[in-house]
C-alpha positions in Angstrom: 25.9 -8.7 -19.0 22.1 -9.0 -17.2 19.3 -9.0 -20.0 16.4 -7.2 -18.0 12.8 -6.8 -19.2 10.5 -3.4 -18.2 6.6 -3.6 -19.5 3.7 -1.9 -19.0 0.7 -3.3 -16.6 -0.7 -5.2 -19.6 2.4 -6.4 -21.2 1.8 -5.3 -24.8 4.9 -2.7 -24.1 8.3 -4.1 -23.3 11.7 -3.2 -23.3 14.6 -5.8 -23.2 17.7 -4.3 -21.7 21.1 -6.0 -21.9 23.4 -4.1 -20.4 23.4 -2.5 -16.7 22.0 0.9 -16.4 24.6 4.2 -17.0 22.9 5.6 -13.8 19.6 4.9 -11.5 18.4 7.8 -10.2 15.3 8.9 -8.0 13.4 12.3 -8.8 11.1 14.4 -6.1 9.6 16.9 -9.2 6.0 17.3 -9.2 6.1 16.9 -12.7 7.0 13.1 -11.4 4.9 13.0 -8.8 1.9 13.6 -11.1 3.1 10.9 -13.9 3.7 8.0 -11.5 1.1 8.9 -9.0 3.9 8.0 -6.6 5.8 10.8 -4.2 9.0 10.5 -6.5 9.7 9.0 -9.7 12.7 6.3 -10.1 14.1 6.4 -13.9 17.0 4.0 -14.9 19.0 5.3 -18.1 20.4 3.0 -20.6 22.4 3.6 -24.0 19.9 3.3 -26.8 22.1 0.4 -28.6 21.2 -1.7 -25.5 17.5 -1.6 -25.8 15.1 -3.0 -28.0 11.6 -1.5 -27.6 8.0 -4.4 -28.4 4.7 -2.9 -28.9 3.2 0.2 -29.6 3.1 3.0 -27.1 2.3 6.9 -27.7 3.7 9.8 -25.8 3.2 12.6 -24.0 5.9 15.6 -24.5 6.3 17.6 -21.5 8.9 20.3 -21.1 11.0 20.8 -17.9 11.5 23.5 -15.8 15.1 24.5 -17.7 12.9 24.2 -21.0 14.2 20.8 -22.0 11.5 18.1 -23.8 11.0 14.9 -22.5 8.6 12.3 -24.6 6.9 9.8 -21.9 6.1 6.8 -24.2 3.0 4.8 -22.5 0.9 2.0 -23.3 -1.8 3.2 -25.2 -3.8 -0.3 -23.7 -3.2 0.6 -19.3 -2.0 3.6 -19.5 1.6 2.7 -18.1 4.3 4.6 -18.3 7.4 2.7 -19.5 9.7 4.9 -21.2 11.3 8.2 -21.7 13.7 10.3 -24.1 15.4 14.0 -23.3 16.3 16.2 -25.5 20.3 16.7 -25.4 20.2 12.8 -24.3 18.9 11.6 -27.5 21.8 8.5 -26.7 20.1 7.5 -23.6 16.5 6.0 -22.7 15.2 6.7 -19.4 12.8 3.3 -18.2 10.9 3.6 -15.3 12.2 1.2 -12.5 8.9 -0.2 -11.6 8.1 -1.2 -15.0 11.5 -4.2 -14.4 8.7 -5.6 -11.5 12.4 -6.8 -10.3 13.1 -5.8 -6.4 16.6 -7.0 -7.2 17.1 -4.2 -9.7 19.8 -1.4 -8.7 19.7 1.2 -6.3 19.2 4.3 -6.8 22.3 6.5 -6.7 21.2 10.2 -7.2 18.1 11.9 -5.6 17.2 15.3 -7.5 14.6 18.3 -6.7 14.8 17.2 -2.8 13.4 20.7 -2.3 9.8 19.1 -3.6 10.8 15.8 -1.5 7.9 15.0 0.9 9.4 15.2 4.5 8.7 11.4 5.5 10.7 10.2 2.8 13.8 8.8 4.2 17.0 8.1 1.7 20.4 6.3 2.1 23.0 9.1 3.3 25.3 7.7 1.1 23.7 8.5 -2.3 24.3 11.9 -3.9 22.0 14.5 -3.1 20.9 17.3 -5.4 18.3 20.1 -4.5 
């Protein structure tokens, strides 16, 4: 099994991951959009027992449009955000992508809220699309 590391932009946050992600998936939300200062947000999810979590990061709650909580866990040092936990997932960690630095990393397999994707973006046709 691959043993991956995500951290922030200063490095005093890390996660080491040692198993391959349950599912990598790319998200259009605003909500996204506004966290990552990107177009779309791309979130790897991982079983909890294949993660151990360095350094200290606080969080940021922010509740979705069906009402669900997510805590962002960030670097209180840069600012990155690294991590993520949903409620009814509690078994899962979501890690953002970028924070692997790793261009080998997975590809995306799911695209959500395409109804918020910006009309440039361009996707694989084989990857499963959700409005």
């Amino acid at each position: 099994m691959p043993t991956r590391v995500a951290s922030c932009s200063c490095g005093q946050l890390s996660l080491t991951v040692t198993e391959d992600p349950i599912r990598v998936s790319i998200c259009h939300c605003l909500a996204c959009q506004q966290r990552t200062g990107s177009v779309f947000g791309v979130q790897a999810r991982f079983r909890n027992q294949a993660v151990e979590v360095k350094g200290k990061s606080q969080n940021f709650v922010r509740v979705g449009d069906g009402g669900t909580k997510a805590v962002f866990n960030f670097c209180a040092e840069c600012g990155s955000t690294v991590y993520w936990r949903m409620e009814g997932r509690e078994d899962n960690i979501a890690v953002a992508v970028g924070a692997f630095a790793d261009p080998a990393f997975p590809a995306p397999v799911r695209s959500v809220y395409e109804e918020r994707k910006h009309p440039w973006v361009q996707l694989p046709p084989d990857m499963e699309h959700l409005e």
